[in-house]
N, C-alpha and C positions, 0 to 999 in steps of 0.2 A: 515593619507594618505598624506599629505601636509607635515609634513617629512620626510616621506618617498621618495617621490618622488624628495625634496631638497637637502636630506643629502646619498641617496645610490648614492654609487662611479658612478654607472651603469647599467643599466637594463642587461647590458652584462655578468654582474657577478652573478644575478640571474639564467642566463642560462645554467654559466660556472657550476655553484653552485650544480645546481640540477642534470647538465649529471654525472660530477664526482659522486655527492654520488650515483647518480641510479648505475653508473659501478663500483664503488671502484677504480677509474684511470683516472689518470688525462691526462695520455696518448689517453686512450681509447674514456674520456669527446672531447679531442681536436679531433679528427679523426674525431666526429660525425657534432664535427659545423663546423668542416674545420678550422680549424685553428691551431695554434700551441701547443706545449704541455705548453712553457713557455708563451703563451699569455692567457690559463688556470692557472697556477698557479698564475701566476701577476693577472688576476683578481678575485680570491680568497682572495690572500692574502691582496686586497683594502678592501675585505668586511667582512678580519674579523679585521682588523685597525679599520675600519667603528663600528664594533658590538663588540669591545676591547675583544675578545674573541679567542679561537681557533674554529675550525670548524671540522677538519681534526685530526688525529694521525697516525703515523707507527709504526705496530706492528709487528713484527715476518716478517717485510716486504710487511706486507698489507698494504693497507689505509684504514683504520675504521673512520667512523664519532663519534665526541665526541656525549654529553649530548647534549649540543649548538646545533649541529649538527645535531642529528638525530630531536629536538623538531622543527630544522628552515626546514629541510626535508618534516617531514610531513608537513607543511604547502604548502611547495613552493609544491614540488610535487602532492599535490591534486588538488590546484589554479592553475596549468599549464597540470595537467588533467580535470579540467572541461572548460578551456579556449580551449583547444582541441576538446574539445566534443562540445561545443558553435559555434567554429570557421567553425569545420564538419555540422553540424547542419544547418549552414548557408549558407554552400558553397550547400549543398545539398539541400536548397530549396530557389534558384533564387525567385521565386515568392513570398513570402515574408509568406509562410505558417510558421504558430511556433507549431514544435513538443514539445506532452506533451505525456513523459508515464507513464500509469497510472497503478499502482499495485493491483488491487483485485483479489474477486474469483469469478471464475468462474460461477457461481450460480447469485452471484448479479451481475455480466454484462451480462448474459443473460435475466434476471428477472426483475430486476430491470433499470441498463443502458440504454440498447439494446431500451427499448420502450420509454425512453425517447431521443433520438439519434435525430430526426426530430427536436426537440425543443432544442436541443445541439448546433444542426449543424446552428440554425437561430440565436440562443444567441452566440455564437464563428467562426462564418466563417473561418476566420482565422487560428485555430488552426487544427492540425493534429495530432487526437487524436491515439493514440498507448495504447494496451491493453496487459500487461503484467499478463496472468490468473494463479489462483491457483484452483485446484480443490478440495479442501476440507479446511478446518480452515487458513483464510488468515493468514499468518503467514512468518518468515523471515525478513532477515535488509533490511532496506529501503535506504540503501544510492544511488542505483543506479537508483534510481526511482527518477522521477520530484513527482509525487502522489501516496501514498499509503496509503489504509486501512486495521490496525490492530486493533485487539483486544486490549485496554490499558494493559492488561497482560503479551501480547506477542510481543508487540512495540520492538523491538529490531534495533541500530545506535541512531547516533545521531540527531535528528529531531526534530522539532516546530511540535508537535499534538494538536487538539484541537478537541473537541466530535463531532461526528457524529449522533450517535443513540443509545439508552440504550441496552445492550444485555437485550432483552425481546423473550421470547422465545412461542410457539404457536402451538398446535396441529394445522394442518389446511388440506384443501382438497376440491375435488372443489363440487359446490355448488348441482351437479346432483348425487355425492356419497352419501352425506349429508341426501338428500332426501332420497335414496332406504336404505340406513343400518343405517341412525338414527347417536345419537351421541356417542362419547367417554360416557364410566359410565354406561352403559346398558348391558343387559345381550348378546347383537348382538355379533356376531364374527367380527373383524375387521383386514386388510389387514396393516400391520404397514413397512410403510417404511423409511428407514433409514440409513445413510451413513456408511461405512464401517468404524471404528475405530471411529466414532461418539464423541467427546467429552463429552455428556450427553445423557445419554440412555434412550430409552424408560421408563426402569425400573426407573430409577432416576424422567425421569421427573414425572410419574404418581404417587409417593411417594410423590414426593414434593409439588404438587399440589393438593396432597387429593383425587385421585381416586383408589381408592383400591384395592385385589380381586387379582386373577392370572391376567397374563401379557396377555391381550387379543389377539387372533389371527394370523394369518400367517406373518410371517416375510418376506419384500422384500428387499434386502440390496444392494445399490451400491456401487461402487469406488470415484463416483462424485456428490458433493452435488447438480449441476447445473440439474443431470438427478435424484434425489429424488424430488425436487421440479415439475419435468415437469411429471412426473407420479402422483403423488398426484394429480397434475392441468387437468389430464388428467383423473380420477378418475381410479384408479388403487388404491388406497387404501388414507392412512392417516400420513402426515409426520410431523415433529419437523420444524417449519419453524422459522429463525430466523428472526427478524425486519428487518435488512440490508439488507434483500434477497428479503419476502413479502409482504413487504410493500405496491408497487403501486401493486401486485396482488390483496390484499387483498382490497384497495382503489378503483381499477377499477369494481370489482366483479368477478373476472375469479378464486378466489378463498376465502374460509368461513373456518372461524374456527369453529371445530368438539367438543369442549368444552368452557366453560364459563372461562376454567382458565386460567392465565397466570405466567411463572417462569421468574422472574425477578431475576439477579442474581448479580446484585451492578455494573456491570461492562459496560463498555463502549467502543462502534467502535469508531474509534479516525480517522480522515487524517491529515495525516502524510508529510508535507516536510521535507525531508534533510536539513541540515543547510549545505550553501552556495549551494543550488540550487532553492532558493526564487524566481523566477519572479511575477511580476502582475499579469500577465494572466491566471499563476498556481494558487494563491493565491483566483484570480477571477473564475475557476472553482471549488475549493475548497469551497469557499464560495457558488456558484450555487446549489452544489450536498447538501449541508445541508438547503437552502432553499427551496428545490424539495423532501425530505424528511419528513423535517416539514409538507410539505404542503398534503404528503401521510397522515401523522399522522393525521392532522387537517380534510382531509377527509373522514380517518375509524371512528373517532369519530360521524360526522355529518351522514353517514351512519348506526351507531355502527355493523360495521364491527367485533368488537370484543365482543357483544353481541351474546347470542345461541338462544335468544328468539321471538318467530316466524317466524321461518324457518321450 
């Protein structure tokens, strides 16, 4: 950074730099900053003296950016769109709030977030949380997100992830259905609900888990994982609940798993920052949301929440 800032010609050339490649015209670059066409290409041609390189070529009459060129593009151009987005960010919240947006589904910020929000809003004042929902398998690049939760599978950009919670997966339902129709593995009829295009199906999970026999009972299927969970909770029947989603349900008692088993499948919810969108405060809710997790985990245990015996 420190030669950067001694040896470039001019901060003015970084400007010149990135209007022209965004337009392909150096005519076009000068209009935008108000200035000349020739006070654009003179400060071009300092930084590529500066970077002994070319930047630019004409072909067929265009102006194409070299190799040089397009790798110093992507950079300037992302760095002078997130200083945009930073500088916006700032102008738009006088009061000194810091927006953070957060990328999950659906399901886990109603289920999960939602009730911890009182104990959010006391640990970050500050922040001005933004909820960017998916309603089925969180999934998608993360670069336009401050936070995001992926599956380590389906992690897609370039981002610093680090585990959140083991994909553990859970018959569950709530604890006044439990009572009247008993558990999964019995000859009972059972109400089985479950997302639409589901990643693992009823049929899978009760194979993999060693419950055997025809596929028990009536199927109720939605579009969104966030309203399987709230019918299951509501006792409408028995759904695949994953850890990320369950968790303080199953911690709090608002809902019990319908079987002793669990499918555990190697893989892991990861949060996800973007590289070059690191803050503290992201970093410091990041780390929050996996100490509030654990501490689910450490409570179904103390309860044995994932115990079937004597209920």
């Amino acid at each position: 950074m420190l030669v950067l800032r001694s040896q470039l010609p001019s901060n003015a050339s970084l400007f010149a730099f990135e209007a022209a490649a965004r337009h392909a015209s150096f005519t076009r670059a000068a209009g935008e900053l108000n200035v000349t066409q020739p006070a654009v290409s003179a400060a071009i041609a300092k930084l590529e003296r500066f970077l002994e390189t070319k930047l630019f070529r004409r072909q067929g009459g265009k102006l194409q950016l070299t190799e040089a060129g397009t790798h110093l593009y992507r950079a300037v151009g992302s760095s002078f769109q997130r200083i945009e987005a930073a500088i916006t960010d700032i102008r738009a919240h006088p009061d000194g709030k810091q927006p953070l947006l957060l990328s999950v589904s659906s399901a886990m910020t109603a289920h999960w977030f939602v009730p911890r929000l009182p104990e959010f809003q006391r640990r970050f004042p500050d922040v001005e949380l933004k909820f960017s929902l998916i309603p089925g398998e969180p999934r998608g690049r993360v670069d336009d997100f401050d936070l995001a939760m992926r599956l380590d599978s389906l992690l897609e950009g370039d981002a610093d992830a680090i585990p959140f919670v083991d994909e553990q997966i859970y018959a569950v339902c709530s604890p006044s259905y439990l009572r009247q129709y008993g558990p999964l593995g019995t000859d009972q009829e059972h109400t089985l609900v479950s997302l639409m295009g589901q990643r693992i199906t009823w049929s899978e999970f009760l194979d993999r888990v060693g419950i055997t026999g025809n596929l028990p009972g009536r199927p109720l299927t939605f579009s969104d994982y966030s309203i399987v969970i709230h019918a299951a909770a509501s006792g409408q029947g028995i759904a695949l609940g994953w850890a990320s989603v369950v968790m303080h349900l199953l911690a709090s008692g608002i809902m019990v798993t319908a079987c002793s088993s669990v499918l555990t499948t190697g893989r892991q919810y990861c949060l996800a920052i973007p590289r070059g969108r690191s803050r503290r405060i992201t970093e410091e809710v990041r780390d929050w949301m996996i100490q509030m997790i654990r501490e689910d985990l450490a409570e179904c245990r103390r309860i044995g929440a994932f115990e079937l015996v004597g209920r």
